[in-house]
C-alpha positions in Angstrom: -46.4 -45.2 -74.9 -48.8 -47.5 -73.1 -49.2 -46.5 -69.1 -50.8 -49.2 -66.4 -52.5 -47.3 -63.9 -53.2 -48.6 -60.2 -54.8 -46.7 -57.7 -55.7 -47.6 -54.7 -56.0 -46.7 -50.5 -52.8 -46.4 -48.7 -54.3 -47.2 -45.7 -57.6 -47.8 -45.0 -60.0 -45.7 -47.1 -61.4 -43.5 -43.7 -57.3 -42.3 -43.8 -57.7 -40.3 -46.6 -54.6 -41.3 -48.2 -54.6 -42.5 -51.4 -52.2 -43.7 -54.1 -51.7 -43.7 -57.9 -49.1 -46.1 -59.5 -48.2 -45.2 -63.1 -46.0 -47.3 -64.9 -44.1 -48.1 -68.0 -41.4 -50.3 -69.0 -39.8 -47.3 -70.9 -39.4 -45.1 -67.9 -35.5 -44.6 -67.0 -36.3 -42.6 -63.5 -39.0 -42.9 -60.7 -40.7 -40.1 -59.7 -43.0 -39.7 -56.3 -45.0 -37.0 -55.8 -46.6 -36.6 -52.3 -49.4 -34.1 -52.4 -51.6 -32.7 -48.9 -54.4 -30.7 -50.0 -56.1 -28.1 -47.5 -58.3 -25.6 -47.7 -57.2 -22.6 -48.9 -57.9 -19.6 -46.7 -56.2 -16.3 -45.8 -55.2 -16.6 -42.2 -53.3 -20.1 -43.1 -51.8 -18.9 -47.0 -48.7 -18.1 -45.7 -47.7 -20.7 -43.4 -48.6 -23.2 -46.4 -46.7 -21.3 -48.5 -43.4 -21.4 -46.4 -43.6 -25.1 -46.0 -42.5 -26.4 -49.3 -39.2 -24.5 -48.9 -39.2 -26.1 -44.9 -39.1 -29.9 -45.6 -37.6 -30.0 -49.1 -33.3 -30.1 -48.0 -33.5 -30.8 -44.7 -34.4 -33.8 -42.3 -33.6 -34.6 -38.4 -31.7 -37.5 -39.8 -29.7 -35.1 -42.5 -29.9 -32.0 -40.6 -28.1 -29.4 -42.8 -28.4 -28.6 -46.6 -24.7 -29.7 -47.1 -25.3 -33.1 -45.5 -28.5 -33.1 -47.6 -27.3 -32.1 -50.3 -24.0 -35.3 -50.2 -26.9 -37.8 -49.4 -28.6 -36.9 -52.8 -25.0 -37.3 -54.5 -25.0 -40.8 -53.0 -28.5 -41.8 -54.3 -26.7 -40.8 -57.9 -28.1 -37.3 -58.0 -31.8 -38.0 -56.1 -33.6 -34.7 -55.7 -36.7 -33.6 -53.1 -38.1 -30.2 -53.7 -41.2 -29.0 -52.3 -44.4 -26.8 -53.9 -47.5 -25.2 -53.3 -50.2 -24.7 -56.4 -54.0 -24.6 -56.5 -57.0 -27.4 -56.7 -60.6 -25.5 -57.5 -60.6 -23.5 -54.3 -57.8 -25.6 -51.8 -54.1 -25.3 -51.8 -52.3 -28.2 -52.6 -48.6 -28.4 -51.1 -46.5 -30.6 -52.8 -43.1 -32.6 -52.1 -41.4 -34.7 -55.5 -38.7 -36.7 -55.4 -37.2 -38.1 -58.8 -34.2 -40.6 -59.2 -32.7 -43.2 -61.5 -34.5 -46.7 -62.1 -33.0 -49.4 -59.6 -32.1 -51.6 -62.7 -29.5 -48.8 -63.7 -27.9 -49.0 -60.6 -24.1 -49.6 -60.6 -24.4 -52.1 -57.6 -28.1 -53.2 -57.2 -28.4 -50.5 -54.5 -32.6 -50.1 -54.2 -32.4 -46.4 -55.1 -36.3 -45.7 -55.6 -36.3 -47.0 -51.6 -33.9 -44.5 -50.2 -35.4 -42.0 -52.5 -38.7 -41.9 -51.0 -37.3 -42.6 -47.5 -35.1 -39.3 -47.9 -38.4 -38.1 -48.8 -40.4 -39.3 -46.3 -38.0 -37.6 -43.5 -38.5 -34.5 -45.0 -42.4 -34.6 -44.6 -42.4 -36.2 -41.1 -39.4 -36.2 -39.2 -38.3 -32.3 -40.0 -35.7 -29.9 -37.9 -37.6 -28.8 -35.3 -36.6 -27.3 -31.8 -38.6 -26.2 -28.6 -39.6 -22.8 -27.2 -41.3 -20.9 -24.8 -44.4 -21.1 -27.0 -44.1 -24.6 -28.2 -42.6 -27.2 -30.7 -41.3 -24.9 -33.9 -38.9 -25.1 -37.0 -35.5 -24.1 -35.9 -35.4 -19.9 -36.0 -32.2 -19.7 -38.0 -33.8 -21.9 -40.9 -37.0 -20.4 -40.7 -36.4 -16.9 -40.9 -34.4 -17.8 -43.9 -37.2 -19.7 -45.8 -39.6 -17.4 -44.8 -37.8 -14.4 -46.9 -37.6 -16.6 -49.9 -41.3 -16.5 -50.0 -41.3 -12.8 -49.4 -38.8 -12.5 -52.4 -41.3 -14.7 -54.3 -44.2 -12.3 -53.3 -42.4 -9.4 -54.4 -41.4 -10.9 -57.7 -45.1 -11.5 -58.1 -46.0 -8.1 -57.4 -42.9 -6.4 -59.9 -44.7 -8.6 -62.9 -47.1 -6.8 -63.7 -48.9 -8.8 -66.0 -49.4 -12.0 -63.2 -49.8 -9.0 -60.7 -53.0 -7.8 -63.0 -54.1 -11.4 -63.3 -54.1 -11.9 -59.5 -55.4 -8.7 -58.6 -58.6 -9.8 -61.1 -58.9 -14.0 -59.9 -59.4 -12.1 -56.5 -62.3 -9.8 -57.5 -63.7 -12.8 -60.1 -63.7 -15.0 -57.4 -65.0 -13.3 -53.9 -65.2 -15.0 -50.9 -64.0 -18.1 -53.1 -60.5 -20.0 -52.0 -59.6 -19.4 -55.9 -59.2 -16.3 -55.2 -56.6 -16.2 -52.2 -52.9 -15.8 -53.0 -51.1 -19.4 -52.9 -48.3 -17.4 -51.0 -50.7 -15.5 -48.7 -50.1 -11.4 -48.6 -46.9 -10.4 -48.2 -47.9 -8.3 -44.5 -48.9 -11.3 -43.7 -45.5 -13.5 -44.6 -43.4 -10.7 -42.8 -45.4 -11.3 -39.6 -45.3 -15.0 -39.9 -43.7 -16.9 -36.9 -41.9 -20.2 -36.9 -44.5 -21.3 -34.1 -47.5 -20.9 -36.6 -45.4 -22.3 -39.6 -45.0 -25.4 -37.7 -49.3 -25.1 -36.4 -50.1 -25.2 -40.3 -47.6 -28.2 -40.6 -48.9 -30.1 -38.0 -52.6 -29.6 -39.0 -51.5 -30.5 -42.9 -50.1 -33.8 -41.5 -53.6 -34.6 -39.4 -56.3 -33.4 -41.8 -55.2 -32.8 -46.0 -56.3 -35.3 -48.1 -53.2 -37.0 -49.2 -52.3 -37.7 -52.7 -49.2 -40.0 -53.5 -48.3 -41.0 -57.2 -46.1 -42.8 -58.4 -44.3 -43.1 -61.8 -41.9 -45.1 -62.9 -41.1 -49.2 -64.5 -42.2 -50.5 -61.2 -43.4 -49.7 -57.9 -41.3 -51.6 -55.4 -43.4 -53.3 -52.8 -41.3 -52.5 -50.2 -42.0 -48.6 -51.2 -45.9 -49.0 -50.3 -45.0 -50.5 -47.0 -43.1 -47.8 -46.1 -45.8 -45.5 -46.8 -48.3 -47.1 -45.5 -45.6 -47.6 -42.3 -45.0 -44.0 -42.6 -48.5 -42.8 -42.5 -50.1 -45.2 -40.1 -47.8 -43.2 -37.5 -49.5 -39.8 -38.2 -53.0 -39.2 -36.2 -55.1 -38.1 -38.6 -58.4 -37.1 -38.0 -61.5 -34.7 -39.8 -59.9 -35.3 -43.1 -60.3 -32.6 -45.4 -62.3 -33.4 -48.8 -62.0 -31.1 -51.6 -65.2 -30.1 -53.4 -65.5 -28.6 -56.8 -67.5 -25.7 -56.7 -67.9 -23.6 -60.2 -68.0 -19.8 -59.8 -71.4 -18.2 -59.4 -72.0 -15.6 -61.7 -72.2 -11.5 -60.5 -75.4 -10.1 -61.5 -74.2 -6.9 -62.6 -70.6 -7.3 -64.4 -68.1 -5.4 -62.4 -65.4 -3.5 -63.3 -62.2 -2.4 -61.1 -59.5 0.1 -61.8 -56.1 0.5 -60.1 -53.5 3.4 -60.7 -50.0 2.2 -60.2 -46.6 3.4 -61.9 -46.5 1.3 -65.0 -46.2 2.3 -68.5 -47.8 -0.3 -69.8 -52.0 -0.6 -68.5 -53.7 -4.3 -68.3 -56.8 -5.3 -68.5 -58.2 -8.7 -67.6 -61.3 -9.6 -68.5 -63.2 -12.8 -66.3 -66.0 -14.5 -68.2 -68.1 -17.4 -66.4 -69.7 -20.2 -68.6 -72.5 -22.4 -67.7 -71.7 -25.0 -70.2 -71.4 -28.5 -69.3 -70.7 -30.8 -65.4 -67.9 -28.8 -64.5 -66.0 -32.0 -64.0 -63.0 -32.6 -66.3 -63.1 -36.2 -66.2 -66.1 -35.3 -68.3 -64.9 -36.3 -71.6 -67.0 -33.9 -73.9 -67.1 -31.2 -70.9 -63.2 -31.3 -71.1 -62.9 -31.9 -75.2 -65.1 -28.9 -75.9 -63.8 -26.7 -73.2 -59.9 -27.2 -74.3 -61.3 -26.3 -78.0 -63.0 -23.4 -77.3 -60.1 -21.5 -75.6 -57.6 -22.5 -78.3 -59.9 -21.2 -81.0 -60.9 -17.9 -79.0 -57.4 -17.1 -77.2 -54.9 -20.0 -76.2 -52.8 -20.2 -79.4 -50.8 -18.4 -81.8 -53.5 -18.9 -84.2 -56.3 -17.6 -81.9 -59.3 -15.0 -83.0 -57.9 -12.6 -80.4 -54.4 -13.0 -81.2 -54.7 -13.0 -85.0 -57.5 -10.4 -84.6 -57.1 -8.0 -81.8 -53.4 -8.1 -81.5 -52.0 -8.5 -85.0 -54.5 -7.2 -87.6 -55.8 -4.2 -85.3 -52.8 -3.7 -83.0 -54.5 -2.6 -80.1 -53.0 -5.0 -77.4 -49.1 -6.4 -76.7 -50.7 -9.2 -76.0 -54.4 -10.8 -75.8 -54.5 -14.1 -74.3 -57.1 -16.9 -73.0 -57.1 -19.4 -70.2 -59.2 -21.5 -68.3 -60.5 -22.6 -65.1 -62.6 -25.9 -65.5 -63.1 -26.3 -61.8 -64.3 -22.9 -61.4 -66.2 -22.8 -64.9 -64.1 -19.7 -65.8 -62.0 -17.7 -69.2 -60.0 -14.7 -68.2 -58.5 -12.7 -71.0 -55.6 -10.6 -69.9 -54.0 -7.8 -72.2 -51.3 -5.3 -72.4 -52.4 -1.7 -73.6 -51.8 1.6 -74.1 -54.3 3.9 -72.4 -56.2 4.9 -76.1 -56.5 1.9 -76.8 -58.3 0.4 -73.4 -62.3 0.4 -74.7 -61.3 -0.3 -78.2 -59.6 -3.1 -77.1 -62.6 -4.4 -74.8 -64.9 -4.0 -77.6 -63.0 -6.0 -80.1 -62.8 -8.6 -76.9 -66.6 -8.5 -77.0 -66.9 -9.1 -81.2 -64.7 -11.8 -81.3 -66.6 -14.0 -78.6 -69.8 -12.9 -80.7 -68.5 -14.1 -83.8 -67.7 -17.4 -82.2 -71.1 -17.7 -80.7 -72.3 -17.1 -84.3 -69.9 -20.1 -85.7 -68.2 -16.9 -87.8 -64.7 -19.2 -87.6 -63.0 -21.2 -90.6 -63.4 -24.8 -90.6 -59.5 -24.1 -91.1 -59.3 -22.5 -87.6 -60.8 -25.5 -86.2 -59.1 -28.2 -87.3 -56.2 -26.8 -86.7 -57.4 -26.2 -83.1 -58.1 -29.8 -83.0 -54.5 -31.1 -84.2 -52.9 -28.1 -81.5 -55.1 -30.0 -79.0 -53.9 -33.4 -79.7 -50.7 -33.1 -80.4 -50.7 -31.6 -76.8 -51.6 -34.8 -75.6 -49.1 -36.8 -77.5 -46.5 -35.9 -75.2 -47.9 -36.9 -72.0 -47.4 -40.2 -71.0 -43.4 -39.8 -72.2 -42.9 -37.0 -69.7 -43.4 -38.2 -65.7 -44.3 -35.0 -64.5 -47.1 -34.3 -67.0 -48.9 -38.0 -66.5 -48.7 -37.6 -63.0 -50.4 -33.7 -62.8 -52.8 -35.2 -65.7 -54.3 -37.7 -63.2 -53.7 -35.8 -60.0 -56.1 -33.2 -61.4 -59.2 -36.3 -61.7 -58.1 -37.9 -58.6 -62.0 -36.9 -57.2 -62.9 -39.1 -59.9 -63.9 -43.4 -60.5 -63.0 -43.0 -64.2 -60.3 -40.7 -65.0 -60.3 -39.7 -68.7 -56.6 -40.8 -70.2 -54.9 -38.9 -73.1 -55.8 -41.2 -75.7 -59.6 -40.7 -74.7 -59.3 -37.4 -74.8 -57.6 -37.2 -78.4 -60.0 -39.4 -79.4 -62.7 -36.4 -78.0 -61.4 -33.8 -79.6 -62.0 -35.4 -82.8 -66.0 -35.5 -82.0 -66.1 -31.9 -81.3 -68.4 -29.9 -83.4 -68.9 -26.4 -84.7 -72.1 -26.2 -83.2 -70.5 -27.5 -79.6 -68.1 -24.9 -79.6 -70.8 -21.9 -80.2 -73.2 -24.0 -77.5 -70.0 -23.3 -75.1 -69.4 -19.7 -76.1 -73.0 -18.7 -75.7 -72.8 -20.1 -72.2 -70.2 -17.1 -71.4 -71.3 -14.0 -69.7 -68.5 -11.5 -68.6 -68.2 -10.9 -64.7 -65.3 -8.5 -64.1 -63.1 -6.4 -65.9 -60.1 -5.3 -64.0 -57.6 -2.3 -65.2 -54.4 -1.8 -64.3 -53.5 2.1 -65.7 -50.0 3.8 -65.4 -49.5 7.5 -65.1 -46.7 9.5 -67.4 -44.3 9.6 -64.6 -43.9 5.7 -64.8 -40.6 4.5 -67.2 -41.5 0.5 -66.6 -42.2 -1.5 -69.3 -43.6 -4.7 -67.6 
């Protein structure tokens, strides 16, 4: 499916705020996606992380969830929901709305409008109230939000396996915003106060950069008015620009162990590459990158997977992933104790043999067809185009999926052991049980 893309300031370029309109005929709903991004620090993780679930079903206008909720009826079944992910080594806190196309209204009601002005109220015209120490969200609602994140932390913390992979992204990236919980620490949600929630709101409205995109058959002008109406009312000043900064390298590898009651140990392994601009708009950077991981770890085809896992049987599971921004592979595992350093060694041989090129030209061009046919998909689904572009929106000359289909092709044997030799291990991080523990996680 063919996709125009128009991007372009929201205001005047100084603002910060920018927009991305993607559209295609074949699109049936609108989607807008409203995206601050701040720099990601400790003291703050919290209070971003509680916003999302703040200003995502409630407004002054529509002040409780059930009168929320009967609005979104009306706009035949209109959502809002709010979220918080990562950008390199910033937070990015996110509020989506999605609805039907106006042409599949029953009446002609200009259902993409309300949408984003139901929206729009969320983000800046909340329920707030005054105290003693200043403006704040309303106590009730915000002690309320404020344990869904706890419950969120906690969940984080009973999986074991994203609990290992945290625990590692914080020693693999030291004194880096990449390595900061999006939620913030849970001491640190529990002694959160309405007053600072609303601080953190405040400053997100003055300073992120904002990303808005669009996607849908059209883009209503009367929709970029009202942003531009919208966010010409906010004073925003010292507008935060995200930088991406690759991980430097440790020069001695370091390794970290942790004794908690699990059955089950992990170990995560974090490798930094120097290979290539670090910039995924790159289009061989990103093409070789992508390859790479799907041949060492990222399918069900993988060297570690077919190798480690299945032929050996020293892991539950041995899996890669990738950081581009951050220039990064971690490998994360499930193991029993025995079988720890075998394990790590095997890790080892199989990057070796692909720095050596000791992979089947089967292997790779089947890693080529998993890599495109990942693409394929893209433009149909709204959410996916619109994170594929948000995640370039530094860039003049975003790569589109065709491009980089078209990439992959070009990819060579000798590119993907140029990339592999690149990779030097930073951490290890272990995660061992003891034989009291009866989890299995």
């Amino acid at each position: 499916m063919e996709i125009s893309r128009k991007r372009f300031a929201a205001l005047q370029p100084d603002s910060g705020v920018y927009m991305t309109a993607l559209m295609s005929e074949n699109f049936k709903t609108s989607g807008i996606i409203i995206r601050f991004i701040m720099p990601l620090t400790e003291e703050r993780a919290a209070a971003f992380g509680v916003l999302p679930f703040m200003l995502e079903d409630t407004c002054r206008r529509l002040p409780t969830i059930t009168e929320f909720s009967r609005y979104q009826g009306a706009l035949y079944g209109a959502s809002v929901r709010g979220g918080i992910s990562r950008y390199s080594d910033s937070a990015v806190i996110s509020f989506s709305a999605s609805c039907i196309g106006d042409r599949y209204a029953l009446n002609g009601e200009k259902i993409t409008y309300e949408t984003l002005r139901l929206l729009l109220d969320c983000i800046t015209d909340p329920v707030t109230e005054e105290t003693v120490g200043g403006t704040a969200f309303p106590q009730k609602q915000f002690e309320l939000k404020r344990q869904e994140l706890i419950d969120l932390i906690d969940a984080d913390i009973n999986d074991k396996r994203s609990y290992a992979v945290k625990q590692a992204a914080q020693i693999v990236y030291r004194s880096e915003g990449a390595g900061i919980s999006l939620k913030g620490e849970r001491a640190a949600a529990a002694a959160l106060t309405s007053i600072e929630a609303y601080s953190a709101y405040m400053d997100m409205l003055k300073n992120a950069r904002v990303e808005i995109t669009f996607v849908g058959s059209s883009l209503p002008e009367e929709c970029r008015s009202l942003i531009s109406e919208r966010f010409a009312a906010l004073k925003r000043e010292n507008i935060f620009l995200p930088e991406i900064k690759p991980s430097p390298l440790k020069e001695k590898t370091e390794e970290v162990t942790e004794n908690l009651s699990v059955a089950q140990c992990k170990m995560v392994m974090g490798f930094k590459f120097s290979y290539g601009s670090g910039n995924v708009s790159d289009p061989k950077y990103r093409a070789v990158s992508t390859l790479f991981n799907i041949i060492f770890g990222g399918s069900p085809f993988s060297m570690l997977f077919k190798n480690v896992r299945e032929k050996l049987s020293l892991c539950y599971y041995c899996s890669a992933s990738q950081n581009l921004n951050k220039k990064t592979v971690f490998v994360d595992s499930g193991v029993e104790e025995e079988n720890i350093a075998p394990a790590r060694e095997e890790i080892l041989r199989q990057l070796e043999a692909v720095k050596k090129g000791e992979f089947t030209d089967e292997i790779l061009a089947q890693s080529k067809l998993y890599a495109i046919d990942s693409t394929k998909g893209v433009n149909e689904n709204p959410s996916a185009v619109s994170e594929w572009y948000f995640i370039q929106c530094l860039d003049e000359n975003p790569i589109t999926p065709e491009d980089f289909a078209r990439n992959i092709d070009k990819v060579t044997r000798e590119d993907i052991m140029e990339f592999a030799n690149s990779m030097k291990l930073d951490t290890v991080y272990t995660l061992r049980g003891n034989a009291q523990s009866h989890e299995t996680n």
